[in-house]
N, C-alpha and C positions, 0 to 999 in steps of 0.2 A: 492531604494538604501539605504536610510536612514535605512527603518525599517531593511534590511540585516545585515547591519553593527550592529547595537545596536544588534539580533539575535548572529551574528557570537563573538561580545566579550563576549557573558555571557560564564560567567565559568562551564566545565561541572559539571551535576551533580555527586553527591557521590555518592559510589558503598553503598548497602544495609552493616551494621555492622554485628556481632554476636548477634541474638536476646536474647542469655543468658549470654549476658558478653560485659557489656558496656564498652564502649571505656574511657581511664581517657584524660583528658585536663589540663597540668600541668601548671598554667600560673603565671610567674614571671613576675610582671610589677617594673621594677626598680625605684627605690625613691620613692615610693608611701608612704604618712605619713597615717597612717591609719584613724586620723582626719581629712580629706579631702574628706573622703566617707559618703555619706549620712546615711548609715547604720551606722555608728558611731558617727552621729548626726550633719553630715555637714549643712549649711546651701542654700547652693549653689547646681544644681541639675547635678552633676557631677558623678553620678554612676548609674544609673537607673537600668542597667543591674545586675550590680554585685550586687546592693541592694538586688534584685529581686530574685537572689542564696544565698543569703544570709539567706531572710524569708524564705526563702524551704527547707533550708539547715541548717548546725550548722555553728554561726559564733563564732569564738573564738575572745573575747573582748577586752582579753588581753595577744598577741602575741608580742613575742620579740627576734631581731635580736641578735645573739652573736658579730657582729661585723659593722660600722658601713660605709661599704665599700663594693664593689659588689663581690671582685674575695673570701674574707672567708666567708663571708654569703653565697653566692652562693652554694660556696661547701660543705659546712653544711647542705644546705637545701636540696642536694639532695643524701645527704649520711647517716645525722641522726649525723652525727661525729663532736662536738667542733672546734674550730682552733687551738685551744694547743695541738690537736692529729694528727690530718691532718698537719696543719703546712703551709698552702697555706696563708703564711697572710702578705707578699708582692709582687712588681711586679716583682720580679726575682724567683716567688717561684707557680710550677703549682701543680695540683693535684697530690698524690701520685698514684701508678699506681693499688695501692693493699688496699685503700680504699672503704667501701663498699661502693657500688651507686646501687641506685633506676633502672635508666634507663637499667643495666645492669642484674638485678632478673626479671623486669618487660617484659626482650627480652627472656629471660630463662624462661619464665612462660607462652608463645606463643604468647605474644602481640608482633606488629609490632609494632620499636620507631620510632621515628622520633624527633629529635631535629632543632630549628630554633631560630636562636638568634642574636639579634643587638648590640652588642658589643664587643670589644676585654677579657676583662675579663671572656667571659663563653663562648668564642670559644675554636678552635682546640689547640690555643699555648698554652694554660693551662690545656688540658688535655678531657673538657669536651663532647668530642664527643663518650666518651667509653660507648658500650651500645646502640649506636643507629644502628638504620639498616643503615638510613638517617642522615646524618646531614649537618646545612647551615649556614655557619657565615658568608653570603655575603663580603666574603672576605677584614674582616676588619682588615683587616691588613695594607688592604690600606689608604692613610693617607684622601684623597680625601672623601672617601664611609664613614669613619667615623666621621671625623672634619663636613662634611658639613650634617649630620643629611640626608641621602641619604636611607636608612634602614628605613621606618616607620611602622606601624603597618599592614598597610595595606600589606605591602610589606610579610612580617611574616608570615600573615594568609593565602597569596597568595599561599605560599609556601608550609604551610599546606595543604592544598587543592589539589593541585596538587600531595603533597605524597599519601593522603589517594585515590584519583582517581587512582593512581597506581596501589594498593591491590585488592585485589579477593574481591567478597562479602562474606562476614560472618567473615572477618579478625579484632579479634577486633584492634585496637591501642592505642600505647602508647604516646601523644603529649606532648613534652617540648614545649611551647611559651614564650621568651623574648621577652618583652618590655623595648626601652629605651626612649619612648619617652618623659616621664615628669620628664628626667633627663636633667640638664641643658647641652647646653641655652636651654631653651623651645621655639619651634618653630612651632607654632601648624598650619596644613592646613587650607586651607579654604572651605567652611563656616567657622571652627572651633574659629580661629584666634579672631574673633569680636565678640565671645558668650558672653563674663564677660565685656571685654571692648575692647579699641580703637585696630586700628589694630595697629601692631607694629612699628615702626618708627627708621632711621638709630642711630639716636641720643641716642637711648634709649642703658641702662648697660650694656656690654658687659662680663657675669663672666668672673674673670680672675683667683681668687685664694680665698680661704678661710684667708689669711694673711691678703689681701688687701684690704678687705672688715671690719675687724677690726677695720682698720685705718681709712678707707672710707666709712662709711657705706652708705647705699643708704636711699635716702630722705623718705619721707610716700607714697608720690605720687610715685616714681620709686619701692617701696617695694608693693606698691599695685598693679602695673602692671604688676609683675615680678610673684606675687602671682596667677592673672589671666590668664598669659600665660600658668602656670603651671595646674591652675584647667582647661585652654581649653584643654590640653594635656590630663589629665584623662579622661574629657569626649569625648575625640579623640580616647581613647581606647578602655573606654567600648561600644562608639556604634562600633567599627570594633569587638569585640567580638560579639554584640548582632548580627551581621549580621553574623557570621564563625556559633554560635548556631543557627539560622535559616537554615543555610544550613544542620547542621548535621540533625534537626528535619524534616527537608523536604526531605531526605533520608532516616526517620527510625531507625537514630542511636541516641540508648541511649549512657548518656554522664555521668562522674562523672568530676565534676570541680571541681580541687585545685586552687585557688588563692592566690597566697601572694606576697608576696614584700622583698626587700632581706634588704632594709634600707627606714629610712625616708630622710629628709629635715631641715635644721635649714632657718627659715626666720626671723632672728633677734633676736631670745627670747634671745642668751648669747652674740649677738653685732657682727653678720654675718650672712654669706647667702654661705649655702651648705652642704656641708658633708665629714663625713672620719676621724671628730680630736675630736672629744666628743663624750662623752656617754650617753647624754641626752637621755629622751623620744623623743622630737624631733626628734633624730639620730635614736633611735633602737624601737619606736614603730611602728609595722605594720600592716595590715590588714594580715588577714587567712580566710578563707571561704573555706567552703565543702560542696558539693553539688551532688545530684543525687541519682541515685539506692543504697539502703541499710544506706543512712545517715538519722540519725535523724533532727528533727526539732526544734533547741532547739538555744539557749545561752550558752558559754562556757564563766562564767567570771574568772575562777582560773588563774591563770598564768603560761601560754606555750612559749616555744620557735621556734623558727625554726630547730633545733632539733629534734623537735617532728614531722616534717611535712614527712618526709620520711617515719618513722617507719609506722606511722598512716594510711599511702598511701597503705604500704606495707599490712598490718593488714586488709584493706576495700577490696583490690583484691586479698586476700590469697598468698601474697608473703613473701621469708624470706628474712628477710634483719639483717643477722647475725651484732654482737662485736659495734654496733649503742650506741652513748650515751645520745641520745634521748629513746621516748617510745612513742607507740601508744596511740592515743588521745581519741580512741571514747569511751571512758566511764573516769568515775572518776579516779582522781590517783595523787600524790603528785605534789606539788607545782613545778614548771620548770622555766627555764631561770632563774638561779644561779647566771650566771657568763657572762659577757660580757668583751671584751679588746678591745683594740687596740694599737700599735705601730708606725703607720703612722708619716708623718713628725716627726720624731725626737720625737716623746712622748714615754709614758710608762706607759698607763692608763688601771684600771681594775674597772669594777660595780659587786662587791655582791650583791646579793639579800637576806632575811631573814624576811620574811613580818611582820610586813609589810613597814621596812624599804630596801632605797635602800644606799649601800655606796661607793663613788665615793673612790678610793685612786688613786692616782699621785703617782706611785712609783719611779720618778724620783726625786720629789721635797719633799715629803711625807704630801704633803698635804691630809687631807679629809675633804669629803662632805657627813652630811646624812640626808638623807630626807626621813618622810613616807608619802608612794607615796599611800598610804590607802586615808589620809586627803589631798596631796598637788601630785596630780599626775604628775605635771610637772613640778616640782621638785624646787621651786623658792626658796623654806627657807632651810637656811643652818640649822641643829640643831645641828654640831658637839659641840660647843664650849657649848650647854644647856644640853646634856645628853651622855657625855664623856664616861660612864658605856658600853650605846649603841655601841659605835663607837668600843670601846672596843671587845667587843663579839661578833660585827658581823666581825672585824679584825681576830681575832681567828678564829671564825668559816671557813672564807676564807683558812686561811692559813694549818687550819686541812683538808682541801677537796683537794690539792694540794697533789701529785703523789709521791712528794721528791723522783724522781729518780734518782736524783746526790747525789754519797755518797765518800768519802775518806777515805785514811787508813794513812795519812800521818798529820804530825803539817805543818802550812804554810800559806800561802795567796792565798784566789783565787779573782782575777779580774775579770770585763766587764764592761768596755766603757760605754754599750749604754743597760746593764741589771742591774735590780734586784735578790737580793740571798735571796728568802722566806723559813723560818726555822720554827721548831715548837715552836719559841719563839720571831719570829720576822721578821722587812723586813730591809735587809741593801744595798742600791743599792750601786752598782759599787766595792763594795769590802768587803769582807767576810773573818775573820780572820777559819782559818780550824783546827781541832783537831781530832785525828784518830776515824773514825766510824758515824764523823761529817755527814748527809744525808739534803740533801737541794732542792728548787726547784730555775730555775734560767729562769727569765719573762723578756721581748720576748721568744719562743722557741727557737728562731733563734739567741738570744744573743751565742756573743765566749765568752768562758772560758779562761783564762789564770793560769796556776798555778806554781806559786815559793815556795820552800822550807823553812824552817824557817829561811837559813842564806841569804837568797833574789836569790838561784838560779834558775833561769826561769828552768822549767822542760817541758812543751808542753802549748800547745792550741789546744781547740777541741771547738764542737757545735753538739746540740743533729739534729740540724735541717741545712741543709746548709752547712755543714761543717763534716771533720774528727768526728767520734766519739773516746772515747779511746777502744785502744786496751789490752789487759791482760795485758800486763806492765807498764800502766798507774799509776799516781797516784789518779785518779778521775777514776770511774765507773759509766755506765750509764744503769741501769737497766729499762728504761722506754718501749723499746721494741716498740712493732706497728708499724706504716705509716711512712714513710718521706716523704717529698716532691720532687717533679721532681726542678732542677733549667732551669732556663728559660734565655735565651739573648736577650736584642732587642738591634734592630740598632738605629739609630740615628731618625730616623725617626718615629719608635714606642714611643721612647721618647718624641719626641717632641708632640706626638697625646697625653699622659699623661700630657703632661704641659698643654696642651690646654683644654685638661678637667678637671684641678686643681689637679690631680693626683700626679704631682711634688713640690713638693714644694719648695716655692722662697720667701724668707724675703725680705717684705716692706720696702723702708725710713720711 
């Protein structure tokens, strides 16, 4: 009876691939700091797998998220498209419906998709099921499936499996895998749980907020345990990958793996524990790996983004992935990941890159930070106030690579609350005096516009993203043109599944 039972749950086998057109394996593993993998010189033996595609493969050494939160990384990564174009860069804001995507040239170029994913950010209510034949957000919507970490990896690959046992033999496919597992809390299975250290215990931190941890930080012993939860969780993934690649190889199917990661991790380096409000390396470096038929065997150390990861995808299975502001990766080519942001809790933060400095501006406070991340890659020495020159030029060069879609034909005042008005002479947040022919850019996308006349009479309000844009009778014009984004509602309940994963944010005493 025993041996029956153990017989009857193996999972069937995979149906034979396309012997001339390997299947791609698209694997997003959320939060992954790309310091954490052995291939990037971890110390701890938490990636074996991915190491192992990595030496076979080209691994890009230094890859960078444009944002430092999963719902505009995500969609960047599988579009090729920034967030200041897309525009998906809060929780009320889903994919536009006329953005390019991967998954949707890759279904048009006869691959079967199949998308599967653990989390609310890259499910259905934002958009990203466009393009699959398949698609499975273990219906997290609910609040139960996703507060309690119920979606594991295992669960994912299960799901994969099951699509590709569906298909004919010779059908190649196209597989999106999310992972959210070594995104907090980290709750790693067992065996897993007691690889680094102790199991877990009721007493032990419970995240609550990136604020509160400011205030609170966790002790050396609580920040080392939290740290080992999170490497059990990495290598909780890569052996459920190394077991999904056993099963393709024991079927005959060639494979090409993307790997990356949409954000990293802060564990203390600027005095907290998480992610979503800086732009640290911590925040935005990630792991990239490409692997399989027709990749080379090399090191990528220039600097790419996630941007790049779509085009490149596109480029290795002869797909067109038209209007992308990225660019394929498999050979040499100019420096990439420019520009990072983010507007989360109430900020207004943007990173230039110009190598081989990086420069942090607070466009809210007008603070900067610049560090060359050449000599100090994570990024500890301020050198604005030692080479001012610097800070200089790489501010300009920022502000010259900005769209200035927004232009007027009127004298007056324009306002925004909670934006920046970048000109070709400068950044003035929250309020911009106007003069006819005046052209400017205004950061968040999503910031409103307000505009009064020169004797203080309010004339409209509009927003390039989320809002009215003007119409021909406006005194503002908005020449910026492409994607908008879809807007999105949750209830009460989706809400509260964002507080509880630090998504909301809530000021500490």
């Amino acid at each position: 009876m025993f041996v029956l039972l153990v017989w009857a749950c193996q999972p069937a086998p995979l149906p034979a691939g396309a012997p001339d057109r390997p299947d791609v394996i698209f694997v997003s593993i959320d939060t992954l700091r790309a310091d954490h993998l052995g291939a990037w010189g971890y110390a701890r033996d938490t990636s074996p797998f991915l190491d192992s595609l990595a030496s076979a493969g080209t691994r890009y050494a230094d890859a960078w998220s444009p944002a430092p939160w999963t719902l505009p990384s995500h969609a960047t990564m599988l579009s090729g498209v920034l967030p200041s174009r897309h525009g998906a860069i809060e929780s009320d804001l889903a994919l536009p419906s006329d953005i390019p995507w991967l998954p949707e040239a890759a279904r048009a170029a006869g691959y079967a998709t199949g998308g599967f994913v653990s989390t609310l950010f890259v499910g259905e209510r934002y958009g990203f099921q466009r393009g699959f034949d398949a698609f499975d957000d273990f219906d997290i919507d609910d609040e139960k499936t996703n507060l309690q970490a119920t979606v594991d990896a295992e669960d994912v690959t299960a799901r994969a499996r099951r699509f590709l046992t569906e298909r004919a033999d010779g059908a190649p496919a196209f597989l999106f895998l999310h992972f959210y597992d070594a995104h907090y809390a980290y709750d790693p299975p067992k065996p897993w749980n007691t690889r680094y250290d102790r199991e877990s215990a009721s007493s032990d931190p419970k995240y609550k907020n990136y604020a509160y941890y400011q205030k609170h930080p966790l002790d050396d012993a609580a920040l080392a345990h939290q740290i080992a939860q999170y490497d059990e969780e990495i290598r909780y993934v890569d052996d459920t990958l190394r077991a999904f690649d056993a099963a393709l190889r024991a079927a005959g199917r060639e494979a090409i793996w993307v790997i990356v990661a949409d954000h990293g991790e802060e564990f203390g380096e600027r005095g907290s524990w998480g992610h979503g409000h800086t732009l640290w390396p911590e925040q935005l470096h990630v792991p990239w790996i490409l692997a399989g038929p027709g990749v080379p065997t090399r090191v990528v150390d220039a600097r790419v983004g996630l941007e790049d990861v779509a085009p490149t995808v596109a480029a290795l299975i002869g797909v067109d992935l038209p209007d992308a502001d990225g660019r394929p990766r498999l050979g040499a080519g100019p420096i990439g990941a420019r520009v990072a942001d983010t507007s989360r809790f109430d900020t207004n933060l943007v990173r230039w890159h110009d190598p081989p400095y990086d420069l942090h501006l607070d466009l809210r406070t007008g603070a900067r930070h610049l560090c060359d991340v050449a000599a100090d890659p994570t990024c500890q020495t301020d050198l604005a106030a030692t080479r001012p020159d610097e800070v200089v030029r790489l501010e300009a060069g920022f502000r010259a690579a900005q769209p200035m879609a927004w232009s007027t034909s009127i004298s007056g005042v324009a306002t925004s609350p909670s934006g920046a008005f970048i000109t070709a002479s400068g950044v003035a947040p929250r309020r911009l005096a106007l003069t006819p022919g005046a052209a400017f850019t205004l950061l968040p996308v999503d910031a409103e516009l307000a505009v009064a006349d020169s004797s203080g009479v309010r004339l409209g309000t509009w927003a390039a993203v989320g809002g009215a844009r003007p119409d021909d009778g406006a005194p503002v014009t908005w020449s910026g043109g492409g994607v908008a984004p879809q807007e999105v509602s949750l209830d009460a309940a989706q809400r509260a599944q964002l507080e509880a994963l630090g998504y909301v944010h809530e000021e500490e005493p």
